[in-house]
C-alpha positions as CSV (number, residue, x, y, z in Angstrom):
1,X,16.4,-21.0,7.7
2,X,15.6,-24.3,5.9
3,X,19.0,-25.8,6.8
4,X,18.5,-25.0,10.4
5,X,15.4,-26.4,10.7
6,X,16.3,-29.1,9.1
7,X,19.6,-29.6,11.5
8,X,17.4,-28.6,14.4
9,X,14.8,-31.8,13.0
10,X,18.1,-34.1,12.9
11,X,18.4,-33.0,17.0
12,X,15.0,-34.0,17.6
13,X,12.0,-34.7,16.2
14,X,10.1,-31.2,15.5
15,X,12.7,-28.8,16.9
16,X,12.8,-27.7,13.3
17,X,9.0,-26.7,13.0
18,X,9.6,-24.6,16.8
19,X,12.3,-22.7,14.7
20,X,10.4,-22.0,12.0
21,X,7.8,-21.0,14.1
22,X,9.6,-18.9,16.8
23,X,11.5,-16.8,13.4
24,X,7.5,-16.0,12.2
25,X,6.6,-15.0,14.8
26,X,9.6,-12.7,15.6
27,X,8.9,-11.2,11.9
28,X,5.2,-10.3,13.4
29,X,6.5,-8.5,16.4
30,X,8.8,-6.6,13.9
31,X,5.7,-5.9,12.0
32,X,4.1,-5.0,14.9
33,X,6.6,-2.7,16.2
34,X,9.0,-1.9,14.0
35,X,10.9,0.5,16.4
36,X,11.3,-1.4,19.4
37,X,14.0,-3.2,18.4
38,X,17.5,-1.7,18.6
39,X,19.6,0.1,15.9
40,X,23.0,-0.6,15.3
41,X,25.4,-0.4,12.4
42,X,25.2,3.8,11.6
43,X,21.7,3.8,12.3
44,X,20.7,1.5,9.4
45,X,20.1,-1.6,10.7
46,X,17.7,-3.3,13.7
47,X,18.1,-6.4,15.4
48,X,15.6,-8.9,16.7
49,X,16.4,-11.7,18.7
50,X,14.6,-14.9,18.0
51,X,12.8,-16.6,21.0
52,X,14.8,-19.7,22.5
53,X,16.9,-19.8,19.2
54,X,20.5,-18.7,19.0
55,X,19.4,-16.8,15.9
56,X,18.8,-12.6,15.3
57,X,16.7,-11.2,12.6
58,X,18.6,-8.2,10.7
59,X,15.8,-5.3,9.5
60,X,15.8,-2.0,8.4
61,X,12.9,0.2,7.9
62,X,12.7,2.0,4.6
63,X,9.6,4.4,4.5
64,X,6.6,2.6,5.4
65,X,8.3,-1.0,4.7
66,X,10.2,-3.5,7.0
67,X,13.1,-5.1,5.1
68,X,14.4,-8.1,6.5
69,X,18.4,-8.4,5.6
70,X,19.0,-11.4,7.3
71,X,18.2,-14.4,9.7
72,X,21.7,-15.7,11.2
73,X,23.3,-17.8,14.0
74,X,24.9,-15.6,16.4
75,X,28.1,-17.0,16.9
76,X,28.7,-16.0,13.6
77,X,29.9,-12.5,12.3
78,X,27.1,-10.6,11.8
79,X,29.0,-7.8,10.0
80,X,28.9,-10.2,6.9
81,X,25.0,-10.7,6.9
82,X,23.8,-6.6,6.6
């Protein structure tokens, strides 16, 4: 997530900080509601699109716990980040 923001800062002044700030506050929506986001991969694994950002957030719920597996571009293989 650093080197994003920090390519998204090279872009244009503060684009970084929106990233940063759009991925937070996708993981408090996941906190929020857990479930609304869809399963994939056997059942294990939930995916969250971050807002305006090309980038997904990978979670799983174990128990009473959200685990976050990943934050990742999507044009790349997401396979390789769960």
């Amino acid at each position: 997530m650093r080197q994003s923001a920090e390519w998204y800062d090279s872009q244009q002044s503060g684009l970084g900080e929106k990233f940063l700030l759009e991925v937070v506050a996708t993981f408090r929506s996941i906190q929020t509601s857990p479930l609304h986001y869809e399963v994939k991969f056997s059942k294990k694994f939930r995916f969250a699109q971050v807002h305006v950002f090309p980038f997904v957030v990978i979670f799983k719920i174990k128990g009473d716990e959200v685990v976050v597996n990943s934050v990742f571009h999507t044009s790349r293989n997401n396979r390789r980040y769960i």
